[in-house]
C-alpha positions as CSV (number, residue, x, y, z in Angstrom):
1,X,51.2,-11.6,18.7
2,X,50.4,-8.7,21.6
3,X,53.9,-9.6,22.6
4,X,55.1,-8.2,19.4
5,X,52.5,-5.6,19.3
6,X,53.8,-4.4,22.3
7,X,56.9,-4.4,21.2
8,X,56.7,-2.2,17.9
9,X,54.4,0.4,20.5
10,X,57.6,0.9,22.8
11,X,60.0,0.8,20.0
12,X,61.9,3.7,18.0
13,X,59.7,3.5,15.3
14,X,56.4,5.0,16.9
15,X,55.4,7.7,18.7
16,X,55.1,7.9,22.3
17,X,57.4,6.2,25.0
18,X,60.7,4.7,23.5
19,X,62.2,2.1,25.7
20,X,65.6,0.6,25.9
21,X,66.2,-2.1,22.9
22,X,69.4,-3.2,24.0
23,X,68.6,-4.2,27.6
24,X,65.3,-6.0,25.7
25,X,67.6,-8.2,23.3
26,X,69.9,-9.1,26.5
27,X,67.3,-9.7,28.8
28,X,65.9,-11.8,26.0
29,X,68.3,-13.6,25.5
30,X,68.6,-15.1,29.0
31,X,65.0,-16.2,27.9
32,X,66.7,-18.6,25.3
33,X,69.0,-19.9,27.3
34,X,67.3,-21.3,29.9
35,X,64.6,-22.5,26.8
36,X,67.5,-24.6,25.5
37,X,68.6,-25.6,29.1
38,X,65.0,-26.8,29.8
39,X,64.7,-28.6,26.2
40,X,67.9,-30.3,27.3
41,X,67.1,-31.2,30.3
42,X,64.4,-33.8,28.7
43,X,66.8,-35.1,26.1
44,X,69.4,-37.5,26.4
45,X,72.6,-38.1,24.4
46,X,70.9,-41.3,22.8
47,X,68.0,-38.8,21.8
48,X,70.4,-36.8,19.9
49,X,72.2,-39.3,18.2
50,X,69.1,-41.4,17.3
51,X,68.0,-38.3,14.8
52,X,71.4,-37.6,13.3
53,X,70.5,-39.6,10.2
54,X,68.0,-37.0,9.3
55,X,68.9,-33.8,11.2
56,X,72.5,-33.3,9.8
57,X,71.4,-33.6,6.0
58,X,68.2,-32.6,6.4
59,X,69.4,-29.3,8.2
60,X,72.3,-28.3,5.5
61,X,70.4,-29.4,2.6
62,X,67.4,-27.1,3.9
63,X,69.8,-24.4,4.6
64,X,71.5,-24.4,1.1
65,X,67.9,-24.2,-0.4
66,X,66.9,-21.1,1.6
67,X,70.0,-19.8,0.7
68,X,69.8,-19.8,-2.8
69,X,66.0,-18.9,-2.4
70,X,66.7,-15.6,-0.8
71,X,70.0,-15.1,-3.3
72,X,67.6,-15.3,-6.1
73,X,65.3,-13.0,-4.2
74,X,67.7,-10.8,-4.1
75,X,69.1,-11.2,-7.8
76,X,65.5,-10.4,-9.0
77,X,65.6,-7.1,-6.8
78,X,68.9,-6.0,-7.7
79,X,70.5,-7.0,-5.0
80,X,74.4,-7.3,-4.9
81,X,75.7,-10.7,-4.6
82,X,77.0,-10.2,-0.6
83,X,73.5,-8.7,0.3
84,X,71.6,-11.7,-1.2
85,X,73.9,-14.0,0.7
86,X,73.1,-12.2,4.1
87,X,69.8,-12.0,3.1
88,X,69.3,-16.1,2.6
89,X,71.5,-17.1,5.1
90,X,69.4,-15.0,7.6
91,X,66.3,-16.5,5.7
92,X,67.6,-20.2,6.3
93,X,67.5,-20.6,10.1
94,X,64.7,-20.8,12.3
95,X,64.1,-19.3,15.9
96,X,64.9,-22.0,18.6
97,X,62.2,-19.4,20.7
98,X,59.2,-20.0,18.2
99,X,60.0,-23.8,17.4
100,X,60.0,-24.9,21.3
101,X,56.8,-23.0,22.2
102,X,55.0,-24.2,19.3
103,X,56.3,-27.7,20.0
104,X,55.5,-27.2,23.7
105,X,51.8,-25.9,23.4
106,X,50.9,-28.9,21.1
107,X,52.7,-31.4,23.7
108,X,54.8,-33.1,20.9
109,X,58.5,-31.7,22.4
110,X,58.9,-35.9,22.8
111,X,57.9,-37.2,20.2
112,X,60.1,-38.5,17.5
113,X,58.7,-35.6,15.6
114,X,59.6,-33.2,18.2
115,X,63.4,-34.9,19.0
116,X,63.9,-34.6,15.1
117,X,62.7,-30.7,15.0
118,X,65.2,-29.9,17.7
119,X,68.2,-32.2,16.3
120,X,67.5,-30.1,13.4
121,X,68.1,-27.2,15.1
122,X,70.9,-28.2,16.9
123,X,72.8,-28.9,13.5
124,X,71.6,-25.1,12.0
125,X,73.0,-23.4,15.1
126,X,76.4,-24.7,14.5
127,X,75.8,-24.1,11.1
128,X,75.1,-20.1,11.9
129,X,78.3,-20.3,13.9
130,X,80.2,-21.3,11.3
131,X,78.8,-18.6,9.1
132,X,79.4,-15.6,11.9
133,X,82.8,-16.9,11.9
134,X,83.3,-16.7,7.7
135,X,81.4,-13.8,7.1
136,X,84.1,-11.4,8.1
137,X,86.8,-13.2,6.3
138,X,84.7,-13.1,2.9
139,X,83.2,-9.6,4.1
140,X,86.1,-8.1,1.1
141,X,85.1,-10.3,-1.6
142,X,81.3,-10.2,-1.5
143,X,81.8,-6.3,-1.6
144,X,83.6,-6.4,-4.6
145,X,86.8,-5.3,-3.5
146,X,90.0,-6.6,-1.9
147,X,91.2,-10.0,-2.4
148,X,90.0,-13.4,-0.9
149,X,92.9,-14.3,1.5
150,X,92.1,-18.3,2.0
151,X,94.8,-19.0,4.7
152,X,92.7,-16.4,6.8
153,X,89.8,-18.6,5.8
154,X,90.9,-22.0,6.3
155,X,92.5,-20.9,9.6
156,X,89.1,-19.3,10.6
157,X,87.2,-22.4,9.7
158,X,89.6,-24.7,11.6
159,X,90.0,-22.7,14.4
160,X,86.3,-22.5,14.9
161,X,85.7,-26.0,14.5
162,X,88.5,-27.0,16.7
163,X,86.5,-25.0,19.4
164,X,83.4,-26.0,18.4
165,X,85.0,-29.9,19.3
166,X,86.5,-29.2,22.2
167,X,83.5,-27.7,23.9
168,X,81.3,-30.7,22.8
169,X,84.6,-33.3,24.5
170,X,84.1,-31.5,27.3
171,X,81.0,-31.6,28.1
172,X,80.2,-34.8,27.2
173,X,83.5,-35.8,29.2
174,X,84.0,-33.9,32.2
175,X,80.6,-31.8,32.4
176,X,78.3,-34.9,32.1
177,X,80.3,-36.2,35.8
178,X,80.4,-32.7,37.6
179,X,77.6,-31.6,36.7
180,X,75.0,-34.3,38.0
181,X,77.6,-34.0,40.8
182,X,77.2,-30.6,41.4
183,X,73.1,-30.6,41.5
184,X,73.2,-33.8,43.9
185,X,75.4,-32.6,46.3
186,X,73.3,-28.7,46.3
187,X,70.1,-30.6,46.4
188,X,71.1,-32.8,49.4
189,X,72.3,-29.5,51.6
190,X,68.3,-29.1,51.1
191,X,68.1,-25.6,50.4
192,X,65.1,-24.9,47.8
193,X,66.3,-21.4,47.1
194,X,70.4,-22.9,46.3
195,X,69.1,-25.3,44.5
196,X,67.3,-23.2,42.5
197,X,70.0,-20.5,42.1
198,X,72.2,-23.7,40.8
199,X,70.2,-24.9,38.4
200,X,70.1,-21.2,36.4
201,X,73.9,-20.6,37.6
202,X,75.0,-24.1,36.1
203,X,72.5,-22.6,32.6
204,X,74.1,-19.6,32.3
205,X,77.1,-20.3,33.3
206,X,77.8,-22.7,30.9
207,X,76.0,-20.9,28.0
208,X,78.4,-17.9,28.8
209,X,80.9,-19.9,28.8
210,X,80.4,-21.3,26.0
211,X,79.8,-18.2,24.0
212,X,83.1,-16.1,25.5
213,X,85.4,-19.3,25.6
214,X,84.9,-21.3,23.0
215,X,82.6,-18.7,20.7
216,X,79.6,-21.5,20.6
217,X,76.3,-20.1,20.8
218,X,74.6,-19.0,24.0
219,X,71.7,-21.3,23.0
220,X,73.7,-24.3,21.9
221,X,75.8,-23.9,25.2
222,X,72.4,-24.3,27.1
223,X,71.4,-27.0,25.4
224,X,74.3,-29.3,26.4
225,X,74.3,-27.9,29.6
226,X,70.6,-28.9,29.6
227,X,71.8,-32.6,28.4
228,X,74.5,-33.3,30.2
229,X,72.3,-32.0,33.6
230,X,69.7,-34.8,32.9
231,X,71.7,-37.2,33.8
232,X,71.3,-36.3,37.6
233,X,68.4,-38.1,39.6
234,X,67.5,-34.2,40.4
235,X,66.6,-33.3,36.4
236,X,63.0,-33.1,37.2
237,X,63.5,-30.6,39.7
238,X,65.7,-28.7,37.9
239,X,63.5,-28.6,35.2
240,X,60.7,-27.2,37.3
241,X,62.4,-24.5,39.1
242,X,63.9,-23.1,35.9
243,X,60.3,-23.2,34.1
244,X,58.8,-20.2,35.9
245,X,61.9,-17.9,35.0
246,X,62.1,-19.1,31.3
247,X,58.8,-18.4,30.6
248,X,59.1,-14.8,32.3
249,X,62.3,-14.2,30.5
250,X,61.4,-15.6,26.9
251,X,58.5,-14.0,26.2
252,X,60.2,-10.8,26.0
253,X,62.1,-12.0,23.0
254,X,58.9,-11.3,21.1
255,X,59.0,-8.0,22.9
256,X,62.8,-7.1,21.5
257,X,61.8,-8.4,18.2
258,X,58.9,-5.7,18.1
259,X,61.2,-3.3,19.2
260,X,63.7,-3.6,16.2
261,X,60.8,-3.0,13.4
262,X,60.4,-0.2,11.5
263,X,56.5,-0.4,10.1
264,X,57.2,1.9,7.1
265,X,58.9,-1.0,5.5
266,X,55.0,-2.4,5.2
267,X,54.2,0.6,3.2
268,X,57.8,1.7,1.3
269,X,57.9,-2.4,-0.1
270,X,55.0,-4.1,0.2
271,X,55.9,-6.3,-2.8
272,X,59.3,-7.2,-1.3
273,X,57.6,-8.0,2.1
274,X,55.3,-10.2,0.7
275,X,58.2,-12.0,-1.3
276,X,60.0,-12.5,2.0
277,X,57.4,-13.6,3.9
278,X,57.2,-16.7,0.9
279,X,60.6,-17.8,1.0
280,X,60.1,-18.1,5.0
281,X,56.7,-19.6,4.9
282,X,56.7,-21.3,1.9
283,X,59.9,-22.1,0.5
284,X,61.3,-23.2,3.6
285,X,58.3,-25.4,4.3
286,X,58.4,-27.2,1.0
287,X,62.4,-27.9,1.1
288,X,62.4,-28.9,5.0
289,X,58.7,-31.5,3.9
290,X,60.2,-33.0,0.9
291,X,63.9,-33.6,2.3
292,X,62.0,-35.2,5.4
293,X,59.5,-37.2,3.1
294,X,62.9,-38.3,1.0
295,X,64.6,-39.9,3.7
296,X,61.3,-42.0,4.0
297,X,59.4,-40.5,7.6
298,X,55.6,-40.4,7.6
299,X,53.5,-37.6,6.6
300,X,53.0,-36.4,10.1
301,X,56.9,-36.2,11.1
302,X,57.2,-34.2,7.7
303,X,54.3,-31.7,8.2
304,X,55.7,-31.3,12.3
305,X,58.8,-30.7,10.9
306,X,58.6,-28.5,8.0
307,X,56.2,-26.3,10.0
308,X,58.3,-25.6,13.0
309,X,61.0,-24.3,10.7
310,X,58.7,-22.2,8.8
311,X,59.6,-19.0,10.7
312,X,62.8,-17.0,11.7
313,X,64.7,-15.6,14.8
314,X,67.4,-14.7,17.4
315,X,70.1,-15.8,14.6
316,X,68.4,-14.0,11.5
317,X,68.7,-10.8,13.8
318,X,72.4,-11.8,14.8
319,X,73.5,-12.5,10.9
320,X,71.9,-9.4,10.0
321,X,73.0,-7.2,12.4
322,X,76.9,-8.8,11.2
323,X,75.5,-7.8,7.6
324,X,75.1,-4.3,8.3
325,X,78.2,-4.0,10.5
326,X,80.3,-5.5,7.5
327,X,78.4,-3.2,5.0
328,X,76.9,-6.3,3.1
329,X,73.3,-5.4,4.1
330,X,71.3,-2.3,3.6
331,X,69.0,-0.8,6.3
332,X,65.8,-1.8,3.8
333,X,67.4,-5.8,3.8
334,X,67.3,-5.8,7.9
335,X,63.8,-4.6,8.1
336,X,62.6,-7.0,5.4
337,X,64.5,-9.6,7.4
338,X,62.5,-8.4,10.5
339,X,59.2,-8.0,8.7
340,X,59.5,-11.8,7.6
341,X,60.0,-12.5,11.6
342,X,57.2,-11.1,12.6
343,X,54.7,-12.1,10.1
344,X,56.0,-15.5,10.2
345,X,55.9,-15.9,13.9
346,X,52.2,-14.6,13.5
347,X,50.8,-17.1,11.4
348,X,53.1,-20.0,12.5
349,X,50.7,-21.3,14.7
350,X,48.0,-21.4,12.0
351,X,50.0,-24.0,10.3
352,X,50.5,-26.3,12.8
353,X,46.2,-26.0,13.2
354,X,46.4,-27.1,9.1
355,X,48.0,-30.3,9.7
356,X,44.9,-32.5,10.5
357,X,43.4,-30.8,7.3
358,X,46.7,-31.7,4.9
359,X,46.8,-35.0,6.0
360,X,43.5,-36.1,5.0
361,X,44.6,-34.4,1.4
362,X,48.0,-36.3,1.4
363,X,46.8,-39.7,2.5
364,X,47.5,-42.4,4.6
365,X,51.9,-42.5,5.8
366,X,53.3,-45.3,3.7
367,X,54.5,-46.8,6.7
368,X,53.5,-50.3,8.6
369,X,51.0,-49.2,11.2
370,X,52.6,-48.7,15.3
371,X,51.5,-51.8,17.3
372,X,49.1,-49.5,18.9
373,X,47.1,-49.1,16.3
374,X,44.3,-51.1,16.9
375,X,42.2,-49.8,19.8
376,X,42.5,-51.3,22.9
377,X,39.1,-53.8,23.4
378,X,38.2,-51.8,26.9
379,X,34.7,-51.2,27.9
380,X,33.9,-48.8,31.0
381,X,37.4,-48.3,32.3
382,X,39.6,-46.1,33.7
383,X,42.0,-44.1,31.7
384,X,44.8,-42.5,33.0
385,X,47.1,-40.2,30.5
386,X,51.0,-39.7,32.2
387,X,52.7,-42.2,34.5
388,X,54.8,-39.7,36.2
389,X,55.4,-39.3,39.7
390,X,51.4,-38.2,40.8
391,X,50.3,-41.0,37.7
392,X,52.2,-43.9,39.3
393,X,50.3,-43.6,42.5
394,X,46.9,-42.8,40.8
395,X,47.8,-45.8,38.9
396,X,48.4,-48.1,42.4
397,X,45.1,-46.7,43.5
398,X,43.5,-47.8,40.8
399,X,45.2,-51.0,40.6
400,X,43.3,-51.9,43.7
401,X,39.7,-51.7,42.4
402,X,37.8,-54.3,39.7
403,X,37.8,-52.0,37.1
404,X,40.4,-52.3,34.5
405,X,43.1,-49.5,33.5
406,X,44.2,-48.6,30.8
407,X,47.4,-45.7,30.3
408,X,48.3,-43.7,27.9
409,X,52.4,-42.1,27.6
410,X,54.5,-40.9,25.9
411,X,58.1,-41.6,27.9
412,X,59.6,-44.9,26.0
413,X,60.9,-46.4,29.1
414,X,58.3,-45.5,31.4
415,X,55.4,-47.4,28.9
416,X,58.0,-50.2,28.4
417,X,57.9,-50.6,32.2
418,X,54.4,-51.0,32.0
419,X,53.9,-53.4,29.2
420,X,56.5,-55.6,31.2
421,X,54.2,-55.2,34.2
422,X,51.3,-56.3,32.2
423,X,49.5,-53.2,32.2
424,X,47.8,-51.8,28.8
425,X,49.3,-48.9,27.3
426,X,49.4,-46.7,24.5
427,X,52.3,-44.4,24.0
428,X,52.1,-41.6,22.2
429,X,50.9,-38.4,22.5
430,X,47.7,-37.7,24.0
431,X,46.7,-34.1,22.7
432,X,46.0,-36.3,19.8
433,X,42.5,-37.3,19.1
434,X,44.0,-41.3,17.3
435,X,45.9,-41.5,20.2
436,X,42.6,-41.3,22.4
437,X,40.5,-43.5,20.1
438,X,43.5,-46.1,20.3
439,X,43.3,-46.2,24.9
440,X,39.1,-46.4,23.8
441,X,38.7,-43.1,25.7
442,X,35.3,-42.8,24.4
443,X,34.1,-45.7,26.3
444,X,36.2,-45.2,29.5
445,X,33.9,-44.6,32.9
446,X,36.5,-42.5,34.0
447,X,39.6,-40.4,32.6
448,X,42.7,-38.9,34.8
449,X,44.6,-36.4,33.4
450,X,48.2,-36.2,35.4
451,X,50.2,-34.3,33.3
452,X,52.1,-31.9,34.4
453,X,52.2,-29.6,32.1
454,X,49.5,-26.6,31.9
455,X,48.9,-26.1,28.1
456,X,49.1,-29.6,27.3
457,X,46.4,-30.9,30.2
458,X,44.0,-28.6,28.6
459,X,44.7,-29.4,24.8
460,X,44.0,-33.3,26.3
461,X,41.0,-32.1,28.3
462,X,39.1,-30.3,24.8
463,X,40.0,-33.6,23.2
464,X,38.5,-35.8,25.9
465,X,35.8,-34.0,26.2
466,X,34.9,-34.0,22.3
467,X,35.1,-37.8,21.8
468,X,33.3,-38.3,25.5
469,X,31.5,-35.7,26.5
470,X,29.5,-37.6,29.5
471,X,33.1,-39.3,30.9
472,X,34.1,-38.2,34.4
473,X,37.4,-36.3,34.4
474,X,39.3,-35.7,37.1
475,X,42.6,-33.1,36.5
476,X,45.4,-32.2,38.3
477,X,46.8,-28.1,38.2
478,X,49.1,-26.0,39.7
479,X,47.2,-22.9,40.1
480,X,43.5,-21.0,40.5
481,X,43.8,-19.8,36.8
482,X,44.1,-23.0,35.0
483,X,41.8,-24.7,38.0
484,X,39.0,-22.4,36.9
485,X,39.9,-22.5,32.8
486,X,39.8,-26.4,33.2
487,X,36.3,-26.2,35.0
488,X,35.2,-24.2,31.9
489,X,36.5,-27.1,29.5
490,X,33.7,-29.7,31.1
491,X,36.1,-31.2,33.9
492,X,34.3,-33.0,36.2
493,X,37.3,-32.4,39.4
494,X,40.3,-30.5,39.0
495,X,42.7,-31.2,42.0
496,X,44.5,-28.1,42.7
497,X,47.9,-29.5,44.6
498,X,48.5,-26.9,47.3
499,X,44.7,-26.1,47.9
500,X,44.3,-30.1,48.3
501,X,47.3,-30.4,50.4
502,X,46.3,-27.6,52.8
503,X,43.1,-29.6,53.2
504,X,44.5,-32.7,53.7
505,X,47.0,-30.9,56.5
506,X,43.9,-29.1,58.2
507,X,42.1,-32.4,58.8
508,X,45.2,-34.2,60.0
509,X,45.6,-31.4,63.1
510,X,41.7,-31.5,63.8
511,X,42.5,-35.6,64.2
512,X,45.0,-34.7,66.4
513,X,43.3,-32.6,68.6
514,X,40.1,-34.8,68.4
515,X,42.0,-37.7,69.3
516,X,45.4,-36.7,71.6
């Protein structure tokens, strides 16, 4: 929100200093595509096709409703018939921006619920590009004037989706060989800063690519850049050095989003606002829980789901800026689109905060419970949450004492691994107070967090802490900020990697010297 904030204060629309919107979007935009790259880089072509059963009618059926919500919207205002399409099309699709970081910051990006959220997404980009592509075709019709030429049409259509297939063929062909290839063979010159410059060549590369050659979406083109890059022994790496410029370069998507908002839209239509802000929140939600709940997932997939698409983005702005280029949108139908934006970005993450709440109101899934349900009959052990790279050798530590360990993760292969090695494990995610209760984290002598991942280590930590508060917990970080904002959460060590390694260095010279 003060990313928005500060983006309506340096925009046209206020006094004071003006800055430069177009070099925002752009800049923002680079944001996105090294989001989708990173997203990518943890899925796998298996992960993709194992939600198409539900992404692919789930998305169209959800876009068609929001369609036709916003068309009647429209109706109701007086709207002609090519503005209320704009105006629901722009209504239908979600912002890939919003959806990853609320995904990200609640540490379900891998779930099922997570993989199905972003399949989703994946199916409504191609869906907008589809729609980009028409809209100039039918741009005569929906005026009211000029006849519908459908050869223009049908070649538009099958000239776009002939692209569309091609790009997709050769990814999954040749760019799933080269471009492992290309990061092993960087990696092994041993450069850090090559590797690095790579990783976000190879991400924008192909995204640009993509978008000049085959007129795929920047975002979409990261993504399968992103995908077809995991399949290289270097993914985790690549995923690490792009994470520091993604997150400098996507926050300022809020910023350009701020920037494009006129405020007197609050004031000249309040009514019309509020109506918008509905069909976003609301109608969407409804549509995208029901359509979910129809094709028979749990409650919990449903409510993850319909609440990461309960907002809009990059691809609203795009389809409305189209509508106002074409004439098919008024200047009062862009800012309503934008108003909607931003007051659905606001409160997204309040909804996600609901889901504990609705779940107790909606009952029990009517589906057979995981073979984790029942806790694991531990008493006074030691629990360690991730089996990564830093968890594995906690875990062989750990493996040498008498008391018993239990893990908790949320890779698939990686928990398999340790079932088959005997070990007890939970997987699932651990930001989750059930998936706590289930590793008996409330009578575990000890707990190690090794996760990675900032946000999510201290989600786990406040939910550690609140079903043991007396447990010793020892944490892993990155940095002094989150070292010191762990310490404030009640953990007992937090193990900041370079300040520990520096230690560990010093004390090897003083042995040396001690003992030449």
């Amino acid at each position: 929100m003060g990313y928005l904030l500060a983006g309506i204060a340096v925009g046209p629309f206020t006094p004071g200093f003006v800055a430069d919107a177009h070099i925002a979007a752009q800049l923002s935009e680079i944001g996105v595509i090294l989001l989708m790259f990173g997203v990518g880089l943890h899925f796998s072509i298996q992960d993709l096709l194992a939600v198409r059963r539900i992404a692919i009618p789930g998305a169209l059926v959800q876009i068609v409703v929001a369609t036709l919500l916003g068309l009647g919207a429209a109706h109701l205002w007086g709207w002609p018939l090519g503005q209320g399409l704009v105006f629901g099309l722009a209504l239908s699709v979600a912002s890939t921006v919003v959806l990853l970081r609320a995904l990200e910051e609640r540490g379900t990006l891998g779930t099922p619920s997570g993989q199905i959220a972003v399949g989703w997404l994946v199916v409504e980009d191609l869906v907008m590009v589809l729609a980009l592509v028409l809209l100039p075709a039918l741009a005569p019709l929906l005026r009211g004037g000029g006849p519908l030429d459908v050869g223009e049409i049908a070649l538009s259509l099958g000239v776009t989706l002939g692209k569309v297939a091609l790009f997709v063929a050769l990814m999954m062909i040749a760019g799933r060989r080269f471009v492992p290839w290309l990061l092993t063979r960087v990696a092994r010159l041993g450069s850090r800063e090559l590797f690095t410059l790579a990783v976000l060549g190879t991400a924008l590369g192909i995204a640009y690519g993509a978008g000049v050659l085959f007129d795929v979406s920047f975002a979409l083109g990261a993504f399968l850049a992103g995908v077809v890059a995991s399949e290289s022994k270097f993914s985790q790496q690549a995923a690490e050095d792009a994470l520091p410029f993604q997150d400098a370069f996507a926050v300022l998507f809020f910023v350009a989003v701020g920037m494009l908002f006129n405020p007197a839209v609050l004031l000249d239509a309040p009514l019309l606002v509020i109506g918008t802000a509905l069909i976003i929140m609301l109608g969407k939600t409804l549509a995208a829980f029901l359509i979910v709940r129809l094709l028979r997932y749990p409650v919990t997939t449903a409510l993850t789901v319909a609440f990461s698409l309960a907002q809009i983005g990059e691809f609203s702005f795009i389809l409305a800026t189209l509508g106002r280029d074409l004439n098919l949108l008024t200047a009062q139908g862009q800012n309503l689109i934008l108003a909607g934006a931003i007051i659905s970005i606001t409160l997204n993450p309040f909804l996600f905060r609901a889901i504990p709440t609705l779940q107790r109101w909606l009952g029990a899934d009517p589906v057979p419970a995981a073979p984790d349900a029942t806790p694991l009959p531990l008493r006074e052990h030691a629990l360690l949450i991730g089996h990564g790279r830093v968890g594995q050798l906690t875990a062989q530590a750990l493996r040498g004492q008498s008391t018993p360990l239990a893990v908790i993760e949320q890779d698939e292969d990686r928990a398999a691994a340790l079932r088959a090695q005997g070990t007890p494990v939970i997987q699932g995610d651990a930001t989750r107070p059930d998936t706590l209760r289930q590793a008996a984290a409330e009578h575990a002598s000890v707990v190690v967090i090794a996760t990675p991942d900032a946000i999510q280590t201290t989600l786990i930590m406040e939910q550690v802490r609140a079903l043991n508060p007396d447990v010793h917990v020892i944490v892993r970080t990155h940095d002094e900020h989150t070292r010191d904002a762990l310490h404030e959460l009640g953990a007992s060590e937090v193990l900041y990697g370079e300040h520990q390694l520096g230690l560990a260095m010093g004390e090897r010279a003083r042995s040396a010297l001690l003992n030449p």
